[in-house]
C-alpha positions in Angstrom: 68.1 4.8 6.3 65.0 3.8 4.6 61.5 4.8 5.8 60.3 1.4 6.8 63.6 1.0 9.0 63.5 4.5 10.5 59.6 3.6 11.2 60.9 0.5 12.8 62.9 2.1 15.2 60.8 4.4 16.1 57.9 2.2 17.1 60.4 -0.2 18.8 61.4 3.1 21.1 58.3 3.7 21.8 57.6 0.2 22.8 60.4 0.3 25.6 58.9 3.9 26.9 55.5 2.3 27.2 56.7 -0.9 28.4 58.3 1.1 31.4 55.6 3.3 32.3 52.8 0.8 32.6 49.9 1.0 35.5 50.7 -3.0 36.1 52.6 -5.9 35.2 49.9 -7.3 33.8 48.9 -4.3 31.5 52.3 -3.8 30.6 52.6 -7.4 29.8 49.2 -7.3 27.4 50.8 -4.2 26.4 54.4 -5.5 25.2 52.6 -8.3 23.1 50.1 -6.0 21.1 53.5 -4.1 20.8 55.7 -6.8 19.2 52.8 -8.0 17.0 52.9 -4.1 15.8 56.2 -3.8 15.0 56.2 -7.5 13.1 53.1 -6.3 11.1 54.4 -3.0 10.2 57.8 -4.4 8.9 55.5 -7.1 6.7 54.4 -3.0 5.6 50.7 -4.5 6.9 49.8 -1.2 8.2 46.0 -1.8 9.0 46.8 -4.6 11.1 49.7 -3.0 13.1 47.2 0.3 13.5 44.8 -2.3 15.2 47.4 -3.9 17.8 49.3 -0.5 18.7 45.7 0.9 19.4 45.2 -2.4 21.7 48.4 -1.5 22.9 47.7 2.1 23.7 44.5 0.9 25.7 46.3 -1.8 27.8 48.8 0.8 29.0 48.3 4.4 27.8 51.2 6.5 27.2 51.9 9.6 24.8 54.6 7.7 23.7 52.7 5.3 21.8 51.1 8.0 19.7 53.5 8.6 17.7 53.5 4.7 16.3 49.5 5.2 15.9 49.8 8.4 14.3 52.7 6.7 11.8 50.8 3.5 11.1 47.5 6.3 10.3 49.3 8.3 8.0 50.9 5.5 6.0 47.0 3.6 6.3 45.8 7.2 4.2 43.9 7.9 7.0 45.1 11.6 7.3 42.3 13.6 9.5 42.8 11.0 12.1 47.1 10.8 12.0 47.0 14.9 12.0 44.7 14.1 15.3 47.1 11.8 16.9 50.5 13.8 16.4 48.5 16.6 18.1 47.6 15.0 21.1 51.0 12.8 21.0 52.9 16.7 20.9 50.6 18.2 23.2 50.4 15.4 26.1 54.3 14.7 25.3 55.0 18.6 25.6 58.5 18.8 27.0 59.2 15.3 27.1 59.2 14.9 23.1 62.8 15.0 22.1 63.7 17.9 19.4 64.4 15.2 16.4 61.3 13.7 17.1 58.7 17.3 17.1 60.6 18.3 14.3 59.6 14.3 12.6 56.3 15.0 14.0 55.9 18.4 12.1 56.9 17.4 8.8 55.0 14.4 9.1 51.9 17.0 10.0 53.0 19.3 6.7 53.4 16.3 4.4 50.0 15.0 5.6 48.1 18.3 5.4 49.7 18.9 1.8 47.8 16.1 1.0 44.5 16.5 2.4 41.7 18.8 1.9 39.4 21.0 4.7 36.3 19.3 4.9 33.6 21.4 6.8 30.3 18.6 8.1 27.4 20.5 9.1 24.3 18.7 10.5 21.1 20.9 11.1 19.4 20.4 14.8 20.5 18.9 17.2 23.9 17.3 17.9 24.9 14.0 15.7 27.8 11.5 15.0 29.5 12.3 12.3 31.2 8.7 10.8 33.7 8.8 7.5 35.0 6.0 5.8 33.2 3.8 8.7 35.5 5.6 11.5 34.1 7.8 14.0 34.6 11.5 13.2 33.0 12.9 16.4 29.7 14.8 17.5 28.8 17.8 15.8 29.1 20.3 16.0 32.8 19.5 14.6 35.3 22.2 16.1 37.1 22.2 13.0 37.3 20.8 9.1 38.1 17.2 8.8 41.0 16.6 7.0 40.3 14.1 4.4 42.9 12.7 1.4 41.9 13.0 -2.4 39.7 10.0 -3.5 35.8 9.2 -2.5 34.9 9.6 1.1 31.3 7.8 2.8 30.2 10.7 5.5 27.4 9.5 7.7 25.0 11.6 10.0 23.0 9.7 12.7 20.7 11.1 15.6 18.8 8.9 18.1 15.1 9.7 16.5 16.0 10.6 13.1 16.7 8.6 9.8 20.4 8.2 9.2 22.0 10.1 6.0 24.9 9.1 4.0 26.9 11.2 1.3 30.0 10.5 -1.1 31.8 12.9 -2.0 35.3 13.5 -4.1 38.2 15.4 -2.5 41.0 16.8 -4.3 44.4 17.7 -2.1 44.1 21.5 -1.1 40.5 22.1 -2.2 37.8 22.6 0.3 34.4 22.2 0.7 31.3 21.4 2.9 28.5 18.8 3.1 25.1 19.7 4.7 22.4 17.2 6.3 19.1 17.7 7.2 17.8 14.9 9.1 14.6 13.9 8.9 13.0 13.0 12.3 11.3 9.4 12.4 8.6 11.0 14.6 8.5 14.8 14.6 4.8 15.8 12.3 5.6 17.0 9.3 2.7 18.8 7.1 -0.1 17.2 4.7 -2.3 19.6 2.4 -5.5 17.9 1.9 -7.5 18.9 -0.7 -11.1 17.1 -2.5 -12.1 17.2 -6.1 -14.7 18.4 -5.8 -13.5 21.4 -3.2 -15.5 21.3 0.0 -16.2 18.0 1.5 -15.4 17.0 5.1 -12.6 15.4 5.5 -11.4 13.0 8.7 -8.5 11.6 9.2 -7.7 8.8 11.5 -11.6 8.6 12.3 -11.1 12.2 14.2 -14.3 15.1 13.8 -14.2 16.1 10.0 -13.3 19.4 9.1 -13.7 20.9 5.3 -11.1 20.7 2.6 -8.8 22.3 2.3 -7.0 21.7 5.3 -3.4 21.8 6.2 -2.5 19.2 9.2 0.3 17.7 10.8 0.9 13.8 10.6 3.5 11.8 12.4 5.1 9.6 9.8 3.6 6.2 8.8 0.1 5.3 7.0 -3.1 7.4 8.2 -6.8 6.6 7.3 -8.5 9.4 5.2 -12.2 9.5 4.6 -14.2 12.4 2.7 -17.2 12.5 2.2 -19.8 15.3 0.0 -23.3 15.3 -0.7 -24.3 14.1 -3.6 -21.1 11.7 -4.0 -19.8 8.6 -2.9 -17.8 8.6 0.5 -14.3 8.0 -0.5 -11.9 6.0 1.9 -7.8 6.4 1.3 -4.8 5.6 3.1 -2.0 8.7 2.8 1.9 7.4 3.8 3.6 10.0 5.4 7.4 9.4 5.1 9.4 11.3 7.9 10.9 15.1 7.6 8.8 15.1 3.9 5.9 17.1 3.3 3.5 16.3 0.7 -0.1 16.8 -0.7 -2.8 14.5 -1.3 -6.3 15.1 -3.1 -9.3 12.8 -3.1 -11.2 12.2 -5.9 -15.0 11.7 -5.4 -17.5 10.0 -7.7 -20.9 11.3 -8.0 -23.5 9.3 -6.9 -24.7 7.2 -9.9 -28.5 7.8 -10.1 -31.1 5.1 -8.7 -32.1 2.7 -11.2 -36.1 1.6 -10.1 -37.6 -1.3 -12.3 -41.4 -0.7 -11.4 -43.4 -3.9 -13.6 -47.0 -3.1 -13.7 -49.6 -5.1 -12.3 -50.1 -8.0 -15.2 -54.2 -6.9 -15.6 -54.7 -8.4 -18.9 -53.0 -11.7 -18.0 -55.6 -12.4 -15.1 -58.1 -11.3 -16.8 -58.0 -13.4 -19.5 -57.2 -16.5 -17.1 -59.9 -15.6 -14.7 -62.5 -15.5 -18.1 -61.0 -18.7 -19.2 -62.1 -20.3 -16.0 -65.4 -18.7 -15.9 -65.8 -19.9 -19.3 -64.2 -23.5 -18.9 -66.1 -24.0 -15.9 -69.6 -22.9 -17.5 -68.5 -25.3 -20.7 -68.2 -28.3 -18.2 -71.4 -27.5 -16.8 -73.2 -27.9 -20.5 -71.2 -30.5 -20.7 -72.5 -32.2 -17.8 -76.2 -31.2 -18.9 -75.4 -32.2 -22.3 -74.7 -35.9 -21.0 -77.6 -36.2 -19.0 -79.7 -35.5 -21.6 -78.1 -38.0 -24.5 -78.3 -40.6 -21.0 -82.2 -40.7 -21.3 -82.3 -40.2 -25.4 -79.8 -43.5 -25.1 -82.6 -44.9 -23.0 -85.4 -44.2 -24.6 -83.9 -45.6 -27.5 -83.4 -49.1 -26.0 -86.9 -49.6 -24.5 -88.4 -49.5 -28.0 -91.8 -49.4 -26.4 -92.2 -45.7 -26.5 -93.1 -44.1 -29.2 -90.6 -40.5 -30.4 -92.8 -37.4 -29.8 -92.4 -33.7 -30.1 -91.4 -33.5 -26.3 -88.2 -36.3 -26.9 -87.2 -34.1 -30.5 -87.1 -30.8 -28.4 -84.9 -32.9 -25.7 -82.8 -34.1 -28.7 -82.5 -30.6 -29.8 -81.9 -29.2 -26.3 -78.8 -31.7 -25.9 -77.4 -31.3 -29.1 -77.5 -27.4 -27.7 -75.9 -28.1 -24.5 -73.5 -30.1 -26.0 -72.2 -27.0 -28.6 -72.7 -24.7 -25.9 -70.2 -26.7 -23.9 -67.5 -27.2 -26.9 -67.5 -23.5 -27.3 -67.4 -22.9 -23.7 -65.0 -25.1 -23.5 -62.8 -23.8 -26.4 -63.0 -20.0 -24.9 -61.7 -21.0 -21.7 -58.8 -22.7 -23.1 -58.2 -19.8 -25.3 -58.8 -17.5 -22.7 -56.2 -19.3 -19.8 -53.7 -20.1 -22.3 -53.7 -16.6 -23.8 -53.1 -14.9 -20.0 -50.6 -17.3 -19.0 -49.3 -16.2 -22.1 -49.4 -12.5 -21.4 -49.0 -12.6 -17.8 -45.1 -14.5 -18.9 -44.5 -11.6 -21.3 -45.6 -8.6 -19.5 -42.7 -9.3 -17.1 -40.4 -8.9 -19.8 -42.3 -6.1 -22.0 -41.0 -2.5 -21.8 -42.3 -0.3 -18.3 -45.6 1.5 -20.1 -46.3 -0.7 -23.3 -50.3 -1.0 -23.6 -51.2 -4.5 -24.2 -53.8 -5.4 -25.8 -55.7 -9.1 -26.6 -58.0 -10.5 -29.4 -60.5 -13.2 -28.6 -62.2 -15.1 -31.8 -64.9 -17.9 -31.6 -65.5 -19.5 -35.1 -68.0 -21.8 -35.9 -65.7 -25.1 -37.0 -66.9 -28.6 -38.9 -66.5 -30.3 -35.7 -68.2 -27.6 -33.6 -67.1 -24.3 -33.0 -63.1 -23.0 -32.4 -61.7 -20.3 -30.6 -58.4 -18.3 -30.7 -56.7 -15.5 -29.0 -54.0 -13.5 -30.2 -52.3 -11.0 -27.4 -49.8 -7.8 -28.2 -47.6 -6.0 -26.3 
C-alpha cells in the first residue's frame, strides 16, 4: 500500500473517531467538513492546505484522535519540530487508547523525523520572549528543550513587549546542533553616552539640565537629545546626539575659539575741516573785498560820467584802493575755493586711508595774468 493511501486511511479513521466524540452537533458538523476538505486536499498531496483544515477541524471538536492526521500532514509539510510536537501530545493524551500498529506508526514516524532534523538550542537574554521560526510560533522562552528544525535556512525571530525585535538565518544540517543567542535591545531602558569636549573641560548640558564638566558618563533613553558646551574663550557649541536603543556610544564636541574682535576706529577727519572751515573764512573775507571793491568802481563809474569834476590825488588813491580790494577779493576768493575743495577732498579720503596715516596738505597762492591763483595739494 502506498504512503499516500495508507495516509488516506488513516486520516479518514480518524475522521469517524472525531466525528463521534464531538461536544455538539453543530461542532461535529463544522468538524466533519474541515475533515473531508482534509482528506480531499491531502490526496491532491496539497499538504499545507489539508494542515490548515484538520487544524480547523481539531478546534471545532478536539480529540487526540485528530493528531495524528496534523502530525502526518506536518511531517510531510517539512515542518519537523512541530510534527515531533504533535505525535507527542497525540501519544500522550491517546495513552491507552492508541492502538499498537498505530504507536509503533507513530514512533517510526518520530525516528524518521528526528533522523532528519537537527537540535536547535534559542536562547534570549532577560526577560521572557516569543520565539517564532519560519513565521510559526515556537513558544516563550525560556524553551524547555532544542527545537527540532530540518536541513535548509531557518528565519528565528525574538520579540519582547518593550524591546526591538531580532531576527537570524541560519543553516541546519540533519544531526548537527547548534545555538543562536539574542540580546534585545530595549526601546526605553538608558543606555550609556561618554561625553567628552575638544578642548577637555567645558561644561556640558544636555537636554537644557545644570551643566556638569566633560568628561562625563550619563545615561540617555534612546531617541535625539540636545547637547550644548560651552568654554571660555570659545564659541558655545550646540549638537544633537541620537541615541539608538540597547547601543552605547561616545560623542565629542569640537569647540572653536573665539575669533578675535575686529575694531575699525577712523580718526576724527582734522585736516578736512580745517581746510573747509579756512576756505570759508577765506571765501567769505574774498566776498567782502569784493563787495568793497564794487562800491568803490560804483563812484569811480560816477565820477566818470559827470565830467564836471576834475581827477585829483584823492579819486587816484580811490582808484588804487579798488583795484586793491578787488585783487584782495580774487585771491580771497581763490583760497577759499582751494581751501573747501581741498577738505572735502581729504575729509572723502581719510575715511578710506589706513587707521594712523599722517596727512598732510599744501596750500599755494601764485600771482596769475588775470590776478592771482591758488592750489592745494593734500597726502595721505
Amino acid at each position: 500500500m502506498s504512503a499516500s493511501r495508507c495516509l488516506a486511511l488513516s486520516l479518514l479513521l480518524s475522521l469517524g473517531a472525531a466525528a463521534a466524540e464531538g461536544p455538539t452537533p453543530a461542532q461535529r458538523k463544522e468538524a466533519a467538513t474541515h475533515y473531508q476538505r482534509g482528506v480531499s486536499l491531502s490526496k491532491e498531496g496539497n499538504y499545507p492546505a489539508a494542515l490548515a483544515e484538520f487544524r480547523a477541524a481539531y478546534q471545532a471538536a478536539p480529540s487526540f484522535e485528530v493528531l495524528f492526521n496534523i502530525g502526518l500532514c506536518e511531517r510531510r509539510a517539512f515542518k519537523y519540530g512541530q510534527s515531533l510536537r504533535t505525535f507527542g501530545e497525540y501519544l500522550r493524551l491517546g495513552g491507552d487508547k492508541v492502538p499498537a500498529d498505530r504507536r509503533a506508526a507513530v514512533a517510526k514516524e518520530i525516528e524518521q523525523v528526528r533522523s532528519l532534523t537537527a537540535p536547535v538550542a534559542i536562547i534570549v537574554e532577560g526577560e521572557p520572549a516569543v520565539i517564532t521560526i519560519d513565521g510559526e510560533r515556537e513558544g516563550l522562552t525560556p524553551l524547555s528543550e532544542f527545537a527540532p528544525l530540518g536541513p535548509g535556512k531557518h528565519l528565528i525571530r525574538a520579540e519582547r513587549e518593550g524591546d526591538v525585535a531580532e531576527e537570524r538565518s541560519i543553516e541546519v544540517v540533519s544531526g548537527q546542533a547548534q545555538a543562536v543567542q539574542f540580546s534585545l535591545r530595549s526601546l526605553t531602558r538608558p543606555v550609556e553616552v561618554n561625553l567628552e569636549t575638544r578642548p577637555p573641560g567645558a561644561m556640558v548640558s544636555i537636554d537644557q539640565e545644570p551643566a556638569a564638566r566633560a568628561p562625563r558618563t550619563v545615561k540617555l533613553k534612546p531617541g535625539t537629545h540636545e547637547v550644548v558646551a560651552k568654554l571660555e574663550g570659545y564659541t558655545p557649541t550646540r549638537t544633537d546626539v541620537v541615541v539608538q536603543p540597547g547601543q552605547g556610544r561616545s560623542v565629542t564636541v569640537e569647540l572653536a575659539p573665539v575669533p578675535p574682535a575686529v575694531t575699525t576706529s577712523r580718526r576724527f577727519p582734522v585736516l578736512g575741516v580745517t581746510l573747509i572751515s579756512a576756505g570759508l573764512i577765506s571765501s567769505g573775507l574774498g566776498l567782502y573785498f569784493a563787495a568793497q571793491a564794487g562800491t568803490t568802481a560804483s563812484q569811480v563809474t560816477r565820477f566818470a560820467q559827470s565830467g564836471g569834476v576834475t581827477w585829483d590825488a584823492a579819486w587816484t588813491k580811490t582808484e588804487r584802493a579798488g583795484q586793491q580790494q578787488q585783487l584782495a577779493a580774487q585771491v580771497l576768493l581763490g583760497a577759499g575755493g582751494a581751501l573747501a575743495l581741498s577738505g572735502l577732498v581729504a575729509t572723502f579720503l581719510s575715511a578710506f586711508s589706513e587707521p594712523g596715516a599722517a596727512p598732510s596738505a599744501q596750500v599755494l597762492i601764485l600771482p596769475s595774468s588775470t590776478g592771482v591763483s591758488a592750489s592745494c595739494a593734500v597726502s595721505f
